[in-house]
C-alpha positions as CSV (number, residue, x, y, z in Angstrom):
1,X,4.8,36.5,-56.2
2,X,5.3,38.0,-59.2
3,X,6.0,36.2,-62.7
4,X,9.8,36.9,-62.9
5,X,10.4,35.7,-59.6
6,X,8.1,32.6,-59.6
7,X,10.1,31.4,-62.6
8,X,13.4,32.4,-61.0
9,X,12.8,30.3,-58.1
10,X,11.8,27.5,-59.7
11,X,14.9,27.7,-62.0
12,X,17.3,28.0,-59.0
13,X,15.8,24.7,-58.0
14,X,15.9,23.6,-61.3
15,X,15.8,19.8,-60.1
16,X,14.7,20.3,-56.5
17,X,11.9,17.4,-55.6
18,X,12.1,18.5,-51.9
19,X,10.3,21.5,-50.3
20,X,6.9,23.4,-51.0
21,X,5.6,25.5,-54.1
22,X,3.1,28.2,-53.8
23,X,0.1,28.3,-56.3
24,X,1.3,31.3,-57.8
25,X,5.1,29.9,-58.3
26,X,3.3,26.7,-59.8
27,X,1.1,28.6,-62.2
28,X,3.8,31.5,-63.2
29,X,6.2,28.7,-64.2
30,X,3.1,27.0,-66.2
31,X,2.9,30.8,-68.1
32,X,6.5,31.0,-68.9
33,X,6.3,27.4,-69.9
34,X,3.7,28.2,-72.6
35,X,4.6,31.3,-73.5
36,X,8.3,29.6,-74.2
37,X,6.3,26.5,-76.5
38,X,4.8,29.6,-79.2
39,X,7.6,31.5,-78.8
40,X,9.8,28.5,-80.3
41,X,6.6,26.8,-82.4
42,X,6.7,30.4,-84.1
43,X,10.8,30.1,-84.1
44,X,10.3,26.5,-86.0
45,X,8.1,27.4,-88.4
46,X,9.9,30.8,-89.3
47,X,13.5,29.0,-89.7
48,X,11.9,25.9,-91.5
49,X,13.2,23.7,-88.6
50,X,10.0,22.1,-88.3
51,X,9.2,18.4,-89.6
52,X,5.9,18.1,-91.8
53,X,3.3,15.8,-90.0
54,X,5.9,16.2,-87.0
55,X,4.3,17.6,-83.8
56,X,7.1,19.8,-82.9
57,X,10.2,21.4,-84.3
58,X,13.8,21.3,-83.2
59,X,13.7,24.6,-81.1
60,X,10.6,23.2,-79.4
61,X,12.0,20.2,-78.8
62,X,15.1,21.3,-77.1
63,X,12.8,23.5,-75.0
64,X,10.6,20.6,-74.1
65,X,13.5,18.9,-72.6
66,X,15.1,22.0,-71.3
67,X,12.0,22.4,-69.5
68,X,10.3,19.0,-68.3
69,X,12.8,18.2,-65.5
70,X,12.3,21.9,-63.6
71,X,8.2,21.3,-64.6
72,X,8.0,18.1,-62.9
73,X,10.0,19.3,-60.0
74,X,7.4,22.3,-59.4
75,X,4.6,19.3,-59.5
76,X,5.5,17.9,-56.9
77,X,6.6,20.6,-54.8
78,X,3.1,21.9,-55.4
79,X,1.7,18.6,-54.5
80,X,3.9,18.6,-51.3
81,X,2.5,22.3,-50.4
82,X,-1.3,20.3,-50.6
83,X,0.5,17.6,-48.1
84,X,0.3,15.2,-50.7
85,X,3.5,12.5,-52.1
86,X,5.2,13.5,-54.8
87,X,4.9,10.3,-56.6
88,X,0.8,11.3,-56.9
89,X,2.1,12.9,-60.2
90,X,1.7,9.6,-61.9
91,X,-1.8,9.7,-61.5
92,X,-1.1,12.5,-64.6
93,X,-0.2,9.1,-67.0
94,X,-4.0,7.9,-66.8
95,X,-5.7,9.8,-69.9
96,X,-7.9,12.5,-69.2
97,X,-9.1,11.3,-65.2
98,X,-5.3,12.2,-64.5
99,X,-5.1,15.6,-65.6
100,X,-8.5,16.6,-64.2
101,X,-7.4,15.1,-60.5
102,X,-4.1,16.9,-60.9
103,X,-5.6,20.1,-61.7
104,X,-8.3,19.9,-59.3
105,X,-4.9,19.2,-56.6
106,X,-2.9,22.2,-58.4
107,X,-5.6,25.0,-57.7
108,X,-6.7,24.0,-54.1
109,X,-4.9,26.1,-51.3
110,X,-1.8,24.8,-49.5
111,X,-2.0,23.4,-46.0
112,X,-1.5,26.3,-43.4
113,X,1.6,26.0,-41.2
114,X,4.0,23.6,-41.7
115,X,3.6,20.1,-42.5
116,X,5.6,16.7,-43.2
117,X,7.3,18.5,-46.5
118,X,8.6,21.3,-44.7
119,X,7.5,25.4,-43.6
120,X,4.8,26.9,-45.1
121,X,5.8,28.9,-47.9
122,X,3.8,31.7,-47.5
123,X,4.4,31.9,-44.0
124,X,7.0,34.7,-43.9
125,X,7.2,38.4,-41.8
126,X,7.4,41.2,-43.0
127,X,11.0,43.1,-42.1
128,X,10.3,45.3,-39.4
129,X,7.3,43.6,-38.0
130,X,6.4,42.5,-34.5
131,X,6.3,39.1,-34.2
């Protein structure tokens, strides 16, 4: 999957909890995510829009917000891929152990075949193939 089309997909299902998310979908959103906080940290601090002792600017702010609702979706669609609940995001809210246990579920592989979430979503033919 490549980057333009992992972060198309996710914004086509901008707040769409349900379904399965590939690693690479989950991780090319993370990029783009990043890459969109400098580009509009840099955007703050040329334009003077950011707040001394503030942590972020306005452009970085309305990208924060632009942005959480489609990045928790992809969470738990990755979490869904591992065959794991959704709501197993929260875990993110305890300091530190949360992020570690959520990374460690982000890079494992998805379950093979499909499971209670729905069809794998790697599990596609080639056009043209035998089946």
């Amino acid at each position: 999957m490549s980057f333009t089309a992992a972060v198309r997909s996710v914004l086509s299902q901008y707040i769409g909890f349900s379904g399965r998310a590939r690693r690479a979908e989950y991780w090319w959103f993370f990029l783009f995510s990043v890459l969109v906080g400098i580009v509009t940290l840099i955007l703050d601090i040329a334009l003077g829009t950011d707040e001394l002792g503030a942590s972020t600017g306005l452009f970085n702010l309305i990208a924060t917000l632009a942005l959480w609702l489609p990045s928790l979706a992809v969470a738990v669609r990755r979490l869904h891929d591992t065959d794991r609940s959704g709501w197993l995001v929260l875990i993110g809210l305890v300091p530190l152990i949360g992020a570690i246990v959520l990374l460690v579920f982000f890079v494992q592989d998805g379950t093979t075949g499909p499971n209670r979430f729905g069809p794998d979503p790697q599990d596609h033919v080639a056009p043209g193939a035998a089946t």
